[in-house]
C-alpha positions in Angstrom: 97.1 -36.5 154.5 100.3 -37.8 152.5 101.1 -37.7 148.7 102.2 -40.7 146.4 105.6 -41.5 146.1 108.5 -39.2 144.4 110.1 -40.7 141.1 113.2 -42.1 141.7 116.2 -39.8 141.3 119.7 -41.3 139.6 122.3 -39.1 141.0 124.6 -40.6 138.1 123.0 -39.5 135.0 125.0 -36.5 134.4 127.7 -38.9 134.4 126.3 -41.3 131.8 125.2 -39.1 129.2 121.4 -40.2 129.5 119.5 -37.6 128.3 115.4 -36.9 128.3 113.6 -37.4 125.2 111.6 -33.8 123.7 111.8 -30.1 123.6 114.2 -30.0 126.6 116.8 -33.1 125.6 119.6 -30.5 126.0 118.2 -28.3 129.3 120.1 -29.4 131.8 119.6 -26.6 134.2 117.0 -24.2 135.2 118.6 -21.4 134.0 118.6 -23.1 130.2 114.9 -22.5 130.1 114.9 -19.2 130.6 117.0 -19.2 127.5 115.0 -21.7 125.4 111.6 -19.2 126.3 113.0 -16.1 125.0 113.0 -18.1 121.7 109.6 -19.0 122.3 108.0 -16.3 123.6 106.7 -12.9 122.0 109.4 -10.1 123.2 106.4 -8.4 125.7 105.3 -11.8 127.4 108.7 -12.6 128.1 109.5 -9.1 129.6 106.5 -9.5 131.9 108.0 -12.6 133.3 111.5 -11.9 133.3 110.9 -8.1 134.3 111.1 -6.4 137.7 111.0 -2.7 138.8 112.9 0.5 138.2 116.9 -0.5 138.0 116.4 -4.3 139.3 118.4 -4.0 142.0 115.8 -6.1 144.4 116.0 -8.8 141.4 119.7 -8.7 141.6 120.1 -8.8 145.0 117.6 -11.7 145.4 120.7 -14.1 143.6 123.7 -12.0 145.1 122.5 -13.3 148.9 123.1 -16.9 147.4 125.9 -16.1 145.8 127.7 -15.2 149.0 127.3 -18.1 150.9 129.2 -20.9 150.3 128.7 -24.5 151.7 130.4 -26.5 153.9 130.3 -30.4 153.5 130.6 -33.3 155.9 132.0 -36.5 154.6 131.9 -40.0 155.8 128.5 -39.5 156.8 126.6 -42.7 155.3 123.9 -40.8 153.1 122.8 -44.2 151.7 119.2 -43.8 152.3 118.4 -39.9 152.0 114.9 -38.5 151.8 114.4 -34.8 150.4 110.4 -34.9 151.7 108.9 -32.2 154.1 105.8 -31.7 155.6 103.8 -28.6 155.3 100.4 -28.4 156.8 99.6 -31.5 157.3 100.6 -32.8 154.0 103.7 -34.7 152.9 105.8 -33.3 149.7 108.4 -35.5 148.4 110.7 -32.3 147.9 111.0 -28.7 149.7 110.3 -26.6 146.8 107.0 -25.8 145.3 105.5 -23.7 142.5 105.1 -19.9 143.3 102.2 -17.9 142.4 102.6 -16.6 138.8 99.8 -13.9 136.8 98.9 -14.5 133.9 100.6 -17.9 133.1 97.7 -18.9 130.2 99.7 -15.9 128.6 102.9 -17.8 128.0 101.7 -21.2 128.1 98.0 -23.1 126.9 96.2 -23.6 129.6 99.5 -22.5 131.9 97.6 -22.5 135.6 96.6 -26.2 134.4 99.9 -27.3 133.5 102.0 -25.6 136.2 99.4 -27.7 138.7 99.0 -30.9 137.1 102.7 -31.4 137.3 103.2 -30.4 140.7 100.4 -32.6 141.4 102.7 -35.8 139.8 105.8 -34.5 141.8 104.2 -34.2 144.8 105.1 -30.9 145.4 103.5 -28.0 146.3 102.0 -25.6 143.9 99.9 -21.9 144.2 97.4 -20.4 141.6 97.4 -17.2 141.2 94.8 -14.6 142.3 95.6 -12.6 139.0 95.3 -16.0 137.0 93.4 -16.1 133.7 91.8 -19.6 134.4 88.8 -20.5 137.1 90.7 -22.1 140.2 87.8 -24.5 140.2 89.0 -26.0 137.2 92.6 -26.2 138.5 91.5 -27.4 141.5 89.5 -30.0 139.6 92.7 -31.3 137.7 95.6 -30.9 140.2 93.2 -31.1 143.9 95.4 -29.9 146.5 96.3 -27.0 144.9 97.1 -23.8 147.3 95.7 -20.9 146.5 96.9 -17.1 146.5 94.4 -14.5 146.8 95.0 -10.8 146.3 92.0 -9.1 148.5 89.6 -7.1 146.8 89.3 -3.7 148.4 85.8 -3.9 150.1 85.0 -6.0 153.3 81.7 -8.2 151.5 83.9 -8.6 148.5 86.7 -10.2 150.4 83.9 -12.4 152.5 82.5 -13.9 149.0 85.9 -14.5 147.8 86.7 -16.6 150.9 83.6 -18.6 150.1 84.0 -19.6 146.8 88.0 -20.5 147.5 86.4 -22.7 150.5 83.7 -24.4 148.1 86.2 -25.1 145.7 88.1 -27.3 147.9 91.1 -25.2 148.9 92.4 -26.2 152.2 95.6 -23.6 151.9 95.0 -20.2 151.0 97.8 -17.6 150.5 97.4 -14.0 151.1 100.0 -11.7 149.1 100.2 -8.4 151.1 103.6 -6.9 149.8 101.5 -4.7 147.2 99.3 -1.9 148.9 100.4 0.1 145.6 102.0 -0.8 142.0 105.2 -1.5 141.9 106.8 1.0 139.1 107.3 -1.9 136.5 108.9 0.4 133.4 110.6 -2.5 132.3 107.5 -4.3 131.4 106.7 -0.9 129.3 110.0 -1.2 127.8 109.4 -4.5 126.7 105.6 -3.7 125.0 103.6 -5.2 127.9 100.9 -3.3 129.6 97.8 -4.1 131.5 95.3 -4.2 130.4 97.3 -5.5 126.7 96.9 -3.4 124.4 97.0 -4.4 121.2 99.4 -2.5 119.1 101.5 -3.1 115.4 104.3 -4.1 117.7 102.2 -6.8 119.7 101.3 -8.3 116.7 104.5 -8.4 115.1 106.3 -10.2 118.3 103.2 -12.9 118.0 104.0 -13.7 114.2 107.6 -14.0 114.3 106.8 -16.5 117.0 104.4 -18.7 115.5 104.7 -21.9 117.9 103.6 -19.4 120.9 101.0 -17.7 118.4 99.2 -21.0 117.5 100.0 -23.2 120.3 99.0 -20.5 122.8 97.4 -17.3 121.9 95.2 -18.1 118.9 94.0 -21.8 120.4 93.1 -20.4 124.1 90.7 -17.6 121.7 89.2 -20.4 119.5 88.5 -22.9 122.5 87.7 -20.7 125.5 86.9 -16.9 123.9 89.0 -14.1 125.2 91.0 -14.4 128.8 89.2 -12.7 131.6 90.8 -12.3 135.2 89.1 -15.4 136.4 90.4 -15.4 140.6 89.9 -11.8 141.7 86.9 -11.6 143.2 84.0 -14.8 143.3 82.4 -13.3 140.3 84.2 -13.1 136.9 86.6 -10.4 136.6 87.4 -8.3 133.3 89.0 -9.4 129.8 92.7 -9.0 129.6 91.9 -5.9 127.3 89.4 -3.9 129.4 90.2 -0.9 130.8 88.5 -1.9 133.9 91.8 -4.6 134.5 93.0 -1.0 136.5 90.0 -0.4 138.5 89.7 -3.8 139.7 93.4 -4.4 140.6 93.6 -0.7 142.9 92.5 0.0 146.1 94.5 -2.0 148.1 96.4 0.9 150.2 93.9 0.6 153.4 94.7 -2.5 153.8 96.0 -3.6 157.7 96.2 -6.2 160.3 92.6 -6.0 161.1 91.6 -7.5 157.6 94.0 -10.5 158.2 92.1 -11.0 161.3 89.1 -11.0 159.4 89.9 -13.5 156.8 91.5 -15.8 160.5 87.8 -15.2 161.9 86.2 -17.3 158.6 89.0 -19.2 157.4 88.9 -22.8 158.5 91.9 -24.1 156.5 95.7 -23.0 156.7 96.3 -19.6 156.2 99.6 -18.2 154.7 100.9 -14.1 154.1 103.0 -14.0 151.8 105.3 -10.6 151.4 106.6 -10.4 154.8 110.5 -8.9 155.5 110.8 -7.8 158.5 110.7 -9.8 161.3 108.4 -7.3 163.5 105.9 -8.4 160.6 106.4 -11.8 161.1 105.6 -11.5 165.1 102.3 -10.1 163.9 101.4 -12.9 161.8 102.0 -15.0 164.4 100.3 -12.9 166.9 97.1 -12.8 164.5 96.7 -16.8 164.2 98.4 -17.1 160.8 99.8 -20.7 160.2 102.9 -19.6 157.8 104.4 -16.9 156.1 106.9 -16.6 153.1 109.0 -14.5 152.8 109.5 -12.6 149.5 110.4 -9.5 148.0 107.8 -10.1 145.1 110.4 -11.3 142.7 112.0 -7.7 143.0 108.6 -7.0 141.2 107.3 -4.4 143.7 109.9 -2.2 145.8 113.3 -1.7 143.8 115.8 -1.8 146.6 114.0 -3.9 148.6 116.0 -6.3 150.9 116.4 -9.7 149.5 114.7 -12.6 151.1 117.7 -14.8 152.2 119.3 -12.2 154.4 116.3 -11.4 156.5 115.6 -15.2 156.7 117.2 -16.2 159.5 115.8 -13.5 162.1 112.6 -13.7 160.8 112.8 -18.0 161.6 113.3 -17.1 164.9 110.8 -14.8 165.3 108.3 -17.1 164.2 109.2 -20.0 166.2 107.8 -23.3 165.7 104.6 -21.4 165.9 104.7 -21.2 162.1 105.8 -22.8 158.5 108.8 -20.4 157.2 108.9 -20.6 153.6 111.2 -18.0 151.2 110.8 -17.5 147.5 112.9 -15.3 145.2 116.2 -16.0 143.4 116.2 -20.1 143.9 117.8 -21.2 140.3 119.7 -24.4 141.8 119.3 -27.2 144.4 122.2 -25.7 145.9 119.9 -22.4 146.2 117.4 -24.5 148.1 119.9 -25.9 150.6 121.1 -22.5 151.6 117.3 -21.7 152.4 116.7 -24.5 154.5 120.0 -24.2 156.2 118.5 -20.4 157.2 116.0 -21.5 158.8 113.2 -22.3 155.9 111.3 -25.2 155.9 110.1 -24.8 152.1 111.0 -22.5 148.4 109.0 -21.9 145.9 109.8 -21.1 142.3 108.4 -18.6 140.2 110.3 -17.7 136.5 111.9 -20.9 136.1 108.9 -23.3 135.9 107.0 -20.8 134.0 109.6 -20.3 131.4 109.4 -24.4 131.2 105.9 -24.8 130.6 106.6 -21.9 127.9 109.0 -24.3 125.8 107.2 -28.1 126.5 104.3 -27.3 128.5 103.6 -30.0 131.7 106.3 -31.9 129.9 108.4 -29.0 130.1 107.2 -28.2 134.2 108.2 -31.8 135.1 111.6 -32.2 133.4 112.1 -28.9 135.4 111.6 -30.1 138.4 113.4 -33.1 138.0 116.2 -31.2 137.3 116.1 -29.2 141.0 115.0 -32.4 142.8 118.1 -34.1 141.2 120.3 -31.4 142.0 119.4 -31.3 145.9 119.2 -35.3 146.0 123.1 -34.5 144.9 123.5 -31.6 147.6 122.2 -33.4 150.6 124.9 -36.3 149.8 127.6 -34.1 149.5 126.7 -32.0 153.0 126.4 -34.9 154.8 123.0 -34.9 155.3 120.1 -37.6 155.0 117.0 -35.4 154.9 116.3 -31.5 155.0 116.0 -31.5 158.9 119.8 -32.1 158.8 121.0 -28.4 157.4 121.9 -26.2 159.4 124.3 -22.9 160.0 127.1 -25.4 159.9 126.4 -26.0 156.4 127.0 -22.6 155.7 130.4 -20.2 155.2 129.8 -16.1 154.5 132.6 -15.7 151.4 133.2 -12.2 153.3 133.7 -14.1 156.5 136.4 -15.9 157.9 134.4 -18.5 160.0 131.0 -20.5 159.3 127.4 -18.7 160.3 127.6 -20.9 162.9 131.0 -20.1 164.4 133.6 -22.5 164.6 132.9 -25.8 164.4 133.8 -27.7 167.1 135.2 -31.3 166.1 133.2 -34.7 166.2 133.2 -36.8 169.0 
């Protein structure tokens, strides 16, 4: 199964001055909507997205591991004709980067799950729906098909069995399961910022909605007059509570029995690819592989769950070679630039995915807002690939790759060209 083509990319239009039309004319990076969404969005929404746990050292740490790697180019290399497209499962992707898994995205955005699919859907790139998601999948599914989906397991076995089944009868052929939270990360920031869960409606909540009226309109009050109050719509195959009901607790616990034996269980009935996401150490990852699994991503949960925790990028690389080419690596956490992606792939990765920044996009345009986004990142590693050297992703490599705090590539020293 392949996708449609990629829009072109012209690798000279930061050079002409030729600029988008809408909300995000003057966002010319990922990192400017992050800015343009605080402006948008209610003080406690944007602290759920932007927050991460206790000091934010893991959320930190997640951009410091790019930060110390530089890149090495290659010139005279003839990268006329380059391609940025991967394969993943059977499916071709006309870029390496996909959508992560975000709760709650109806929150900042109408209809957000929609609109963060539909638009991966006309990049041809990969894109996850949440588990804690506040829209059916089978309506996602139903606009963007292909969608992957991420599940977070209910705590009992027949509960996990009748999720499967409705995932499967909703036309899923990937489905993601996030095993990085047997507890609750200690998330004071989002407390900090006003957001709870369940919301809680307070004089402060309602304050932050009215001084942003766009998000209050546009968002809040026309998801309550068209589809009633938000439930959690993914958790288990029956409907799961409002956004305000104290039973958003109960339903979300019980997830510290959790072991191997219940990914075996989910291999045993699965039929279509099956991905873990949360895994960090590379004893984890031979597991995976030893319990069927067809690819993991590696992820610190955004720095949302263990504060501390080591970042992605620099357990990347050993945990590649555990897997082998016995399964698809994938990373997420800290990618803000096309250079970001190329350090990934370079590791060992064979795909990204991104989490805040798309969100924060379909906060200030909506799908108009997702796509400019990721036209930016596609535009920026279309750039990067020319300047390494390289024609298509398979190309990077260690070589590509300098530690600032070392004197010599990861690769060692390369050896010249013959």
């Amino acid at each position: 199964m392949s996708t449609s083509a990629a829009p072109a990319i012209n690798p000279w239009q930061a050079f002409d001055g030729t600029r988008r039309s809408g909300r995000t004319r003057d966002l010319l990076s990922l990192g400017d909507f992050e800015a343009a969404a605080r402006r948008v969005l209610p003080r406690p929404i944007f602290g759920y997205i932007a927050g991460a746990t206790e000091d934010n050292r893991a959320l930190a740490d997640n951009r410091q591991a790019f930060d110390e790697l530089a890149l090495v180019p290659r010139v005279l290399c003839n990268v006329a004709q380059r391609d940025q497209g991967v394969t993943l499962f059977g499916t071709r992707y006309a870029s390496p980067f996909g959508i992560a898994p975000m709760g709650i995205a109806a929150l900042s955005a109408y209809r957000g799950d929609v609109v963060l699919a539909r638009a991966a859907a006309a990049a041809c790139i990969p894109a996850v729906q949440s588990g804690s998601s506040l829209i059916r999948l089978e309506e996602v599914m139903a606009a963007a098909p292909g969608t992957w989906f991420q599940a977070y397991l209910p705590g009992k076995p027949e509960r996990i069995d009748a999720l499967l089944q409705r995932v499967a009868a909703a036309g899923v052929q990937t489905l993601v399961v996030t095993v990085d939270i047997p507890v609750a990360g200690n998330r004071e920031n989002n407390l900090r910022a006003g957001f709870s869960t369940p919301l809680r409606p307070s004089l402060r909540l309602a304050w932050d909605g009215l001084v942003r009226p766009r998000w209050l309109a546009g968002t809040l009050l026309r998801t309550l007059v068209r589809h009633g109050m938000p439930h959690f719509e993914n958790s288990f195959a029956e409907r799961g509570a409002p956004i305000l009901s104290s039973r958003v607790q109960r339903d979300f616990s019980g997830r510290d029995h959790f072991d191997w034996s219940h990914i075996a269980r989910i291999r045993s009935q699965w039929r279509g690819a099956l991905v873990v996401k949360g895994i960090l150490s590379p004893h984890d990852a031979v597991l995976a592989r030893q319990h069927g699994v067809d690819g993991i991503i590696v992820s610190n949960h955004g720095g949302r769950q263990l504060d501390g925790a080591v970042a992605p990028l620099r357990v990347l690389p050993a945990i590649a070679e555990q897997a082998g080419s016995a399964m698809v690596v994938m990373l997420d956490g800290g990618i803000r630039r096309g250079t970001d992606v190329a350090k990934a792939l370079a590791l060992g990765a064979q795909a990204v995915f991104v989490g805040r920044p798309f969100n924060y996009a379909a906060a200030v345009d909506g799908e108009a807002g997702v796509s400019a986004a990721i036209g930016l990142l596609r535009a920026e590693l279309d750039r990067n690939l020319a300047m390494l050297g390289a024609t298509c992703c398979a190309d990077l490599g260690p070589q590509h790759l300098m530690d600032r705090r070392s004197p010599w590539p990861l690769a060692g020293p390369a050896s010249p060209a013959v």
